[in-house]
Kinemage of the C-alpha trace (Angstrom):
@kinemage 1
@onewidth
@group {chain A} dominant
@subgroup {mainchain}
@vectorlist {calphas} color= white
{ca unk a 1} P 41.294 -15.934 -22.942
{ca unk a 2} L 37.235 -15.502 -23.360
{ca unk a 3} L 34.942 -17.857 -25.611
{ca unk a 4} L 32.951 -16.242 -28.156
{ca unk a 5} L 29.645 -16.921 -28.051
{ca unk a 6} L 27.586 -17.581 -31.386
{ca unk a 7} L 25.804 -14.682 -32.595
{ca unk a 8} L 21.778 -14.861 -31.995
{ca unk a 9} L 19.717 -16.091 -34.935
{ca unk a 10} L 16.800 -13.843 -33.540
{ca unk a 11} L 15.971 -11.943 -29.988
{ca unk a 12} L 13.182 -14.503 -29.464
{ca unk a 13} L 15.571 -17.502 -29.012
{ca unk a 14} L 17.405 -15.058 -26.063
{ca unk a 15} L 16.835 -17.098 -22.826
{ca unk a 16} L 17.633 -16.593 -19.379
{ca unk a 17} L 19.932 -18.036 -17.320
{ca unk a 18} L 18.951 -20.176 -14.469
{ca unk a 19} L 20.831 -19.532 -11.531
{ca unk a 20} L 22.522 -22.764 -9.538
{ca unk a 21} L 22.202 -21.638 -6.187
{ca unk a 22} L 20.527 -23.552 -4.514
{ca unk a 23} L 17.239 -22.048 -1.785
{ca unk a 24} L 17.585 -23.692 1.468
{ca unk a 25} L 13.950 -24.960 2.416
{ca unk a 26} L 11.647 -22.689 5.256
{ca unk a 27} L 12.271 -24.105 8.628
{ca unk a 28} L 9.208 -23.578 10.940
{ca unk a 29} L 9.766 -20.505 12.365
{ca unk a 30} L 10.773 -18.617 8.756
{ca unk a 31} L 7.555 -20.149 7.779
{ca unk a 32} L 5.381 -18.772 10.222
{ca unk a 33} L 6.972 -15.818 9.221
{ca unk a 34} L 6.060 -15.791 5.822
{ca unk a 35} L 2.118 -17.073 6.597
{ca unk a 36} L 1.794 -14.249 8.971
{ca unk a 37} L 3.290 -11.475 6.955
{ca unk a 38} L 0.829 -13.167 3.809
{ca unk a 39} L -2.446 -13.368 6.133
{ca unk a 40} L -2.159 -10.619 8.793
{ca unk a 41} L -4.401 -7.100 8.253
{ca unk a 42} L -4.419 -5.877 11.309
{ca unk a 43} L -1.909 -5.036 13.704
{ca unk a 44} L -2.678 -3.872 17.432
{ca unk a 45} L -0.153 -2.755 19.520
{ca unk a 46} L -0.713 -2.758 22.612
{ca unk a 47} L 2.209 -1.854 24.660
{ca unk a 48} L 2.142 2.419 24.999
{ca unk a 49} L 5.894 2.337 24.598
{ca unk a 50} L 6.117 0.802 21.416
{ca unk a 51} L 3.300 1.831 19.906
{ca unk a 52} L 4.427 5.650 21.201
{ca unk a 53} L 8.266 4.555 19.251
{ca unk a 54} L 5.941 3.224 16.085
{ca unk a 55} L 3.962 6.822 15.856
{ca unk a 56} L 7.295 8.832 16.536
{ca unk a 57} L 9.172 6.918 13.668
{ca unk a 58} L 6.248 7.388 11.230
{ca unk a 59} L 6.336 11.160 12.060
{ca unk a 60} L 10.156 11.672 11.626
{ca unk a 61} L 10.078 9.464 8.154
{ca unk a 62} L 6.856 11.905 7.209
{ca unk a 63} L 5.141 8.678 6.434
{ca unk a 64} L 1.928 9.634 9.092
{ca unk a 65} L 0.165 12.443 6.184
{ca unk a 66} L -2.883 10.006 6.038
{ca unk a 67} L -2.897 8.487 9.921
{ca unk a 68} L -5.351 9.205 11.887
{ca unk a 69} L -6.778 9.001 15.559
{ca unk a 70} L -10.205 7.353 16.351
{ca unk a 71} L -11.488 7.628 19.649
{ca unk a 72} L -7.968 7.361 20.702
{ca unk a 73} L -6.878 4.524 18.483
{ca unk a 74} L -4.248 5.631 15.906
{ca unk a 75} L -5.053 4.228 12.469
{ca unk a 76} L -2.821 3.614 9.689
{ca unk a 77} L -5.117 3.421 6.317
{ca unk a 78} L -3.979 2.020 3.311
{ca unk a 79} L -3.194 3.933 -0.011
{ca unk a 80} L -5.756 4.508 -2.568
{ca unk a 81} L -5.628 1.795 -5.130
{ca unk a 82} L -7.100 2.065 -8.541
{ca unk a 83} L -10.738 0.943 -8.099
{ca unk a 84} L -10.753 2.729 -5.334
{ca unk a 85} L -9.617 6.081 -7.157
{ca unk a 86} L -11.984 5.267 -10.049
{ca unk a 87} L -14.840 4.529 -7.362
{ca unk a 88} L -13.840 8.465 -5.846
{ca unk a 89} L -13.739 9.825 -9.420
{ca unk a 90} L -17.168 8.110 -10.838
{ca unk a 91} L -19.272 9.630 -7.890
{ca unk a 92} L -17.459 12.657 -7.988
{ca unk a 93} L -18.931 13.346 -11.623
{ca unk a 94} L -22.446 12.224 -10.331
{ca unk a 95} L -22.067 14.561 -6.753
{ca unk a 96} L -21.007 17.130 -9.073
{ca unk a 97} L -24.108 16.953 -11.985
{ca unk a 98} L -26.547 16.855 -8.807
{ca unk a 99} L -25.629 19.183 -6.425
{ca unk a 100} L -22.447 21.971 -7.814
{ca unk a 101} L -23.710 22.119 -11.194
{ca unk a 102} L -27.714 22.709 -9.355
{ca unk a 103} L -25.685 25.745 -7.282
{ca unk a 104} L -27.086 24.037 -4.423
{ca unk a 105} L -23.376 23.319 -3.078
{ca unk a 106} L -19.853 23.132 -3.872
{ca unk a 107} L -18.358 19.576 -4.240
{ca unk a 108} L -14.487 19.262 -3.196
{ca unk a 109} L -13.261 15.919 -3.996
{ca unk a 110} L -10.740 14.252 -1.766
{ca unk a 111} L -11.690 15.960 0.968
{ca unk a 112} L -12.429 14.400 4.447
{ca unk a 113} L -15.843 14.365 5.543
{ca unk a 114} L -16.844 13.955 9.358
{ca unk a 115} L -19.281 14.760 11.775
{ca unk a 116} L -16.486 14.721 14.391
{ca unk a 117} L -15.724 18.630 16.207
């Protein structure tokens, strides 16, 4: 046998419900965890066996389109966010007014520029 509940005078007065379970406090170690994974940049591997297992499970998820290899160091970058898109776009338009629309060169945008053979 269920309760009714009382019909809703409006969808604003809809609230959630809290849960009662109750979030056992970080001991030290989960902690550290947490600060590390919330402060760290940079990871360097160092060991050639794992960092040969981190490269071969990047390739066989297809997650490794954007790596790269500098001077031997393999490079991870991060995705494009917005501003950074909008940065790409913006001098796109001004590369393009200069220089394509001048017929002094074509301008490709997105495409990877180095001075590297």
């Amino acid at each position: 046998m269920s309760k009714e509940l009382p019909p809703q005078r409006s969808a604003a007065r809809t609230t959630a419900v809290r849960s009662r379970k109750r979030v056992a406090p970080l001991d030290g170690e989960q902690a550290a965890r947490v600060r590390i994974l919330a402060n760290a940049s940079t990871v360097w591997i160092v060991d050639p066996i794992v960092s040969r297992a981190f490269i071969r499970e990047r390739q066989e998820r297809g997650i490794d389109k954007w790596d790269e290899v500098w001077d031997g160091v393999y490079v991870v970058p991060p995705l494009a966010n917005n501003p950074h898109q909008n940065l790409v776009g913006t001098l796109q338009v001004i590369v393009f007014q200069v220089i394509q629309q001048e017929g002094l060169w074509s301008v490709f945008p997105g495409s990877n520029v180095s001075g590297r053979r």
